[in-house]
C-alpha positions in Angstrom: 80.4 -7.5 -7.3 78.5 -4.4 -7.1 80.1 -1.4 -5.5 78.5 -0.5 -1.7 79.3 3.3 -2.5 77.4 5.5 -4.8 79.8 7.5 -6.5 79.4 11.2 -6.5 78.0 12.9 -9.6 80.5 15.3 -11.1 79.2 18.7 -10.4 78.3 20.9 -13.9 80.4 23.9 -14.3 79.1 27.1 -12.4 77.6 29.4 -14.9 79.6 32.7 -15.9 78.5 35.5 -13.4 77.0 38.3 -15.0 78.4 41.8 -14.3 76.4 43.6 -12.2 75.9 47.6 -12.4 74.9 48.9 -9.0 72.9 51.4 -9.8 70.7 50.5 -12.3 70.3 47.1 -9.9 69.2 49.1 -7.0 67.1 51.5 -8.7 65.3 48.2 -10.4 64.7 46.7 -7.0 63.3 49.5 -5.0 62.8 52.6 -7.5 65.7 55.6 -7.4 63.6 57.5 -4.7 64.0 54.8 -2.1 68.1 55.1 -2.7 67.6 59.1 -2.9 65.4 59.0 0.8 68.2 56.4 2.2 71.4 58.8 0.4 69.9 62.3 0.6 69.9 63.0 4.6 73.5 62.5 5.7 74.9 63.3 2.2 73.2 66.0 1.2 74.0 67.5 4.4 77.9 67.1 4.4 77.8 68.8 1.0 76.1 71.2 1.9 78.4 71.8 5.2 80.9 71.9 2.7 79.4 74.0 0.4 79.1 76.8 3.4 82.1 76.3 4.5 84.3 77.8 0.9 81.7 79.7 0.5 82.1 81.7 3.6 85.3 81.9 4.1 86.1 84.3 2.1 83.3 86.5 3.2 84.6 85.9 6.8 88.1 86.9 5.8 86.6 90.5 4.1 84.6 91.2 7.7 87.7 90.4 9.4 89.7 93.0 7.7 87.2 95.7 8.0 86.0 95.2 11.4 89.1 93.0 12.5 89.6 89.6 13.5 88.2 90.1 17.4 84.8 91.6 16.7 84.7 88.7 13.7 85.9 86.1 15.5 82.9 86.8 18.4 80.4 87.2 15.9 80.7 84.1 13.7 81.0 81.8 17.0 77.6 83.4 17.7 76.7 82.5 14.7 77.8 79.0 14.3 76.6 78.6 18.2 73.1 79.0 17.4 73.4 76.8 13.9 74.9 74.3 15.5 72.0 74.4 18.1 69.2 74.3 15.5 70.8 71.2 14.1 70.8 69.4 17.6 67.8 70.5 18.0 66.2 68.5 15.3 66.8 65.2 17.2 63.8 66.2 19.7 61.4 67.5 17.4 59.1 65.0 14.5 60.8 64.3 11.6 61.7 67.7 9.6 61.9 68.0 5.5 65.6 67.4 4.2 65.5 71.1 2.8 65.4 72.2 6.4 68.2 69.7 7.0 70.5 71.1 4.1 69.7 74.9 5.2 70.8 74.5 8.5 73.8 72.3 7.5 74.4 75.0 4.9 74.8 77.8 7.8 76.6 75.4 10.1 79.5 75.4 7.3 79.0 79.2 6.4 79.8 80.1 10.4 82.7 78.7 10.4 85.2 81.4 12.3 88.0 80.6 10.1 90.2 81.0 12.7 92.9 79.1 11.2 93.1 81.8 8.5 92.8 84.5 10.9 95.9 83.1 13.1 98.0 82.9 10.0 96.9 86.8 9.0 97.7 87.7 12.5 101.5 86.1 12.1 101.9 88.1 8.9 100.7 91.2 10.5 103.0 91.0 13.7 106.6 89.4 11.9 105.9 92.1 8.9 108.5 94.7 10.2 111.0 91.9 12.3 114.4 91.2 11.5 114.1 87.8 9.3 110.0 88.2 9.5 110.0 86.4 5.6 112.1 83.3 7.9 109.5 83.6 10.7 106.1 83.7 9.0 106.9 80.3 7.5 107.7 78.9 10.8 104.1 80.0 11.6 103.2 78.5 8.8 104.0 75.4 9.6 103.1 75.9 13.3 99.5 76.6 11.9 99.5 73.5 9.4 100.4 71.2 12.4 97.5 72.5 14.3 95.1 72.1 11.0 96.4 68.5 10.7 95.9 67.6 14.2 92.7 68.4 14.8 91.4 67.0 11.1 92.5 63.8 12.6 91.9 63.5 16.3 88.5 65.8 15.7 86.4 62.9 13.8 87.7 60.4 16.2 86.2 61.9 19.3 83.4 62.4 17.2 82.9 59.2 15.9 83.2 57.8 19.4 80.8 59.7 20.7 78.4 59.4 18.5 79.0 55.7 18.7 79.2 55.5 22.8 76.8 58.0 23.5 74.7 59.5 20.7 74.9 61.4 17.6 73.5 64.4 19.9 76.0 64.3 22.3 79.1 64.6 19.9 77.4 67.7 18.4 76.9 69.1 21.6 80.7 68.3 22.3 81.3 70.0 19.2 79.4 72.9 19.9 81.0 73.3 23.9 84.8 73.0 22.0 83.3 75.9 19.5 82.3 78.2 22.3 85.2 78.0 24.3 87.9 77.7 21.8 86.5 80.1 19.8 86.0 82.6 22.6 89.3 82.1 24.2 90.9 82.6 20.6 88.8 86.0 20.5 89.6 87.2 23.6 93.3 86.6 22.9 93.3 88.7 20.3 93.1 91.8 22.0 92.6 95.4 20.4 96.3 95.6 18.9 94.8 92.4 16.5 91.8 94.4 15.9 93.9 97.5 14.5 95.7 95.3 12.6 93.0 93.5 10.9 91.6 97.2 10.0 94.8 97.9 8.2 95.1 95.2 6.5 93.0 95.8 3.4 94.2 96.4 0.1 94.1 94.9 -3.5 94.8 91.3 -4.1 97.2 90.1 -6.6 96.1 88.1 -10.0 99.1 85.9 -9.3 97.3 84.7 -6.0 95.3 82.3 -8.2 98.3 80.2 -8.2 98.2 79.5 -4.9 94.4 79.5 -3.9 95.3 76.1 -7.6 97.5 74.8 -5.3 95.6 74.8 -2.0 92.6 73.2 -4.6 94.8 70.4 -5.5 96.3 69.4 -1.7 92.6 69.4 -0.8 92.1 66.9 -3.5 94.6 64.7 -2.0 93.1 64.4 0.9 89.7 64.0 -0.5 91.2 61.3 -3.0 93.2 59.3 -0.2 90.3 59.2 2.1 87.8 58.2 0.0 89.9 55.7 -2.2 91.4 54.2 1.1 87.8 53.6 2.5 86.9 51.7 -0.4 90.1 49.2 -1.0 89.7 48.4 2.6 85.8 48.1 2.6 84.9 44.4 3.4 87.9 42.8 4.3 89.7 42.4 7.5 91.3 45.8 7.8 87.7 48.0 7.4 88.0 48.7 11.0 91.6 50.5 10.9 90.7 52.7 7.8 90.4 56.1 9.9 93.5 54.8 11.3 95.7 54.2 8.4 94.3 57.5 7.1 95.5 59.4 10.0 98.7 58.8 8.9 99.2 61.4 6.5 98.1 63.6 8.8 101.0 62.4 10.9 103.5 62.7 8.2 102.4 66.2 7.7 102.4 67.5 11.3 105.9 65.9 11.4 107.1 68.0 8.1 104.9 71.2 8.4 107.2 71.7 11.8 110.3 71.4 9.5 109.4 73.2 6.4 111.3 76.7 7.3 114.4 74.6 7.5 114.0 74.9 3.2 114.2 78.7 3.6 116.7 79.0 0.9 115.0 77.2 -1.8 112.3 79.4 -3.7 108.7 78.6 -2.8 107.7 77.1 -6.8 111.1 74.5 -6.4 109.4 73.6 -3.2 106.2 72.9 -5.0 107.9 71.2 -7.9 109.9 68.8 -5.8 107.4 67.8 -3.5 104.7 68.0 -6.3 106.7 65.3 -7.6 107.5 63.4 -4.6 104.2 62.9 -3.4 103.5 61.8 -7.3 105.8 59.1 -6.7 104.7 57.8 -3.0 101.5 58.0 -4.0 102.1 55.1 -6.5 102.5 53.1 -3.0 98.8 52.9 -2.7 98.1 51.7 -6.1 100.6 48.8 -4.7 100.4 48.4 -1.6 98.6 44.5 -0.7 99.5 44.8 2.6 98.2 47.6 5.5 101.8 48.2 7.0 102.5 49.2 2.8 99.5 51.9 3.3 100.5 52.7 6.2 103.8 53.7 4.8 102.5 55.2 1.7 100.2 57.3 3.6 102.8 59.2 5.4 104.7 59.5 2.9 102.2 61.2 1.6 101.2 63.4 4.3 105.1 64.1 4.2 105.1 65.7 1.1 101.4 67.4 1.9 102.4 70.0 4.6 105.3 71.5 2.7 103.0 72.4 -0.5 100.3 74.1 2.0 103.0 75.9 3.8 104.0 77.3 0.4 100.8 78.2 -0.7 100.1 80.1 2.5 103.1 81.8 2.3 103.2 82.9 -1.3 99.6 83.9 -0.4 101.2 85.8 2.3 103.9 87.2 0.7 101.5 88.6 -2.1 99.0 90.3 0.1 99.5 93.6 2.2 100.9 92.2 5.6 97.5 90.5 8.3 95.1 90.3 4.9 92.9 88.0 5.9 90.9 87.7 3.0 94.1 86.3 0.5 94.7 83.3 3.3 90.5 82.8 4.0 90.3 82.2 -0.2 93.1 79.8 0.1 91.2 77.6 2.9 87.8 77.7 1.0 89.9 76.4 -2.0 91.7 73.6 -0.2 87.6 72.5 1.6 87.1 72.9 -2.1 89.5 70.6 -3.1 88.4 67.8 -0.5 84.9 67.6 -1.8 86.3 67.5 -5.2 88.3 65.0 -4.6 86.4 62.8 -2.8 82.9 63.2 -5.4 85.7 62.5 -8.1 87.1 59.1 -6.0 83.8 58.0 -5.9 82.7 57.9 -9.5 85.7 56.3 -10.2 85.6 53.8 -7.3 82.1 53.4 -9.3 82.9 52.7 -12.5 86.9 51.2 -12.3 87.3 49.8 -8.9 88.8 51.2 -5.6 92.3 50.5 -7.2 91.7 53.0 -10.1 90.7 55.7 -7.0 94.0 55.4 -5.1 96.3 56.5 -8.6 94.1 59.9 -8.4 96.7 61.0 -6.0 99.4 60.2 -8.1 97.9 63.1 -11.0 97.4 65.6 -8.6 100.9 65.3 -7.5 101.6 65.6 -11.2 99.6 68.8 -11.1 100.8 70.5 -7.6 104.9 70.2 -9.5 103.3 72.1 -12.8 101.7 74.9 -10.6 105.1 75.1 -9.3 106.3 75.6 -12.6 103.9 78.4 -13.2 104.5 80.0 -10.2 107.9 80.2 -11.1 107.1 81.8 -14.4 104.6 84.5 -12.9 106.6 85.1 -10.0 103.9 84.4 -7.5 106.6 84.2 -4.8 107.5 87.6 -5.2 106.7 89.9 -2.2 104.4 92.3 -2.6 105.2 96.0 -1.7 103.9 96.5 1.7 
């Protein structure tokens, strides 16, 4: 008898799928100036921001030793008022050439006030002659770091909301009302004592400073690395969504140790480096295997842990090198450390490129590698060793 079902053909094995390479795949679609049009706009723009902004800080920290930091401070928030106005500004006029884009982006970086760097001169300058002042510039420093790490990670947030909510106008003009008013108030605080200060403070600059300004290059790459690696292991899956906030946790872990760093006052500033050069070495492996987002979680404040205490030494051995409220030595170390982040993340995303998101997150785990070996050299050249003042 003859069956009343038709049996179901056995399906052929699915071909092998061929390995695609993105780029040439894209460019063969739609030609590489489509992708460079589509890239060129946003990207080009954040380097260039970038750019500006280690390029200028040093120039920044120069003014602000020969004119001091209050007639500095007032002059670059005019400056970066009216960049940061040209560049809203462009949402209401025809389309403009990406050059112009870049330019302005360019001078939006360069008037940056620095007033991180100009805050940590002005603690060096006033706890120069105190009893335990060596004791009491690192608490500053870690004060200072805290700040830095706060506002990195609640800045883009309100940013990103606003430009989400409202419009991509609106959170540069919320950018632009913070600038004016923290800025000014930060000026106006200052006083004329600062401004004396800041006129003293000139002098020569030690070689051995080039250990530090390494150092604040590699912590930059850490962040770069960790941020860019962490956005693409969690692109297109569940978690995409959380990525800014499992990132903010190192900034957590490193407001939470930059407040506890002076409590290592006895240990020299290159052990420091070499022991959490190394630590962060070995959380860092976390990333490379963690499956789960509470393990990221985890590994990323572990890693902002070890973070603040290598920036607190490098802005203290910086300090410790230079004449007492140089702001130029602590302005190099920031351009190094913006430096750093683009590094790191351009660096992330060739690898992401060619190896896979996993290969990105071990980056981390070499520049820890690299932070404890500056520590050894710093302990060879004596970079912690105060200058005469």
């Amino acid at each position: 008898m003859e069956s009343l079902t038709t049996p179901t053909p056995s399906r052929a094995p699915a071909p092998p799928q061929p390995r695609l390479r993105p780029l040439p795949l894209l460019t063969g679609a739609v030609g590489l100036p489509w992708l460079a049009a589509a890239f060129a706009a946003a990207g080009l723009m954040l380097a260039a921001m970038s750019l500006g902004g280690a390029l200028g800080a040093p120039l920044v920290g120069a003014l602000a030793d020969r004119w001091g930091p209050r007639r500095t401070v007032t002059v670059m928030t005019v400056a970066g008022t009216v960049a940061i106005t040209a560049l809203a500004s462009f949402a209401f006029m025809p389309p403009v050439p990406v050059a112009a884009l870049v330019a302005v982006a360019l001078l939006v970086g360069a008037g940056n006030a620095q007033v991180g760097a100009i805050a940590r001169s002005q603690w060096s300058a006033r706890f120069a002659t105190a009893p335990h002042g060596a004791r009491k510039v690192e608490v500053a420093m870690g004060y200072e770091t805290v700040v830095d790490e706060v506002s990195f990670v609640v800045g883009p947030v309100i940013g990103a909301t606003l430009a989400t909510v409202v419009s991509p106008v609106a959170a540069i003009l919320a950018a632009l009302v913070v600038l004016v008013v923290a800025q000014g108030t930060f000026a106006a605080l200052l006083g004329a004592r600062a401004s004396s200060l800041g006129r003293r403070a000139r002098g020569p600059l030690s070689p051995r400073l080039a250990v530090w300004v390494a150092l604040s290059f590699l912590v930059g790459g850490v962040f770069g690395t960790v941020q860019t690696g962490l956005t693409a292991s969690l692109a297109g899956t569940e978690h995409a969504p959380l990525t800014g906030v499992v990132y903010a946790f190192v900034g957590l872990g490193s407001a939470v140790s930059g407040m506890l760093t002076h409590l290592l006052h006895r240990w020299p500033l290159p052990r420091r480096v070499v022991v959490f050069g190394l630590a962060l070495a070995v959380l860092a492996t976390g990333l490379v295997g963690a499956g789960h987002l509470a393990l990221l979680v985890v590994a990323c404040a572990g890693i902002g842990l070890c973070v603040a205490p290598l920036l607190v030494s490098a802005f203290t051995g910086a300090e410790r090198l230079a004449s007492a409220g140089n702001t130029l030595a602590l302005t190099l170390l920031s351009a190094a450390n913006v430096a750093g982040v683009g590094a790191g993340a351009a660096a992330s995303g060739f690898v992401v490129d060619g190896f896979g998101a996993g290969a990105a997150l071990a980056l981390p785990i070499g520049l820890g590698v690299a932070c404890a070996l500056t520590g050894v050299v710093a302990a060879l050249v004596r970079a912690d060793a105060p200058a005469a003042r």
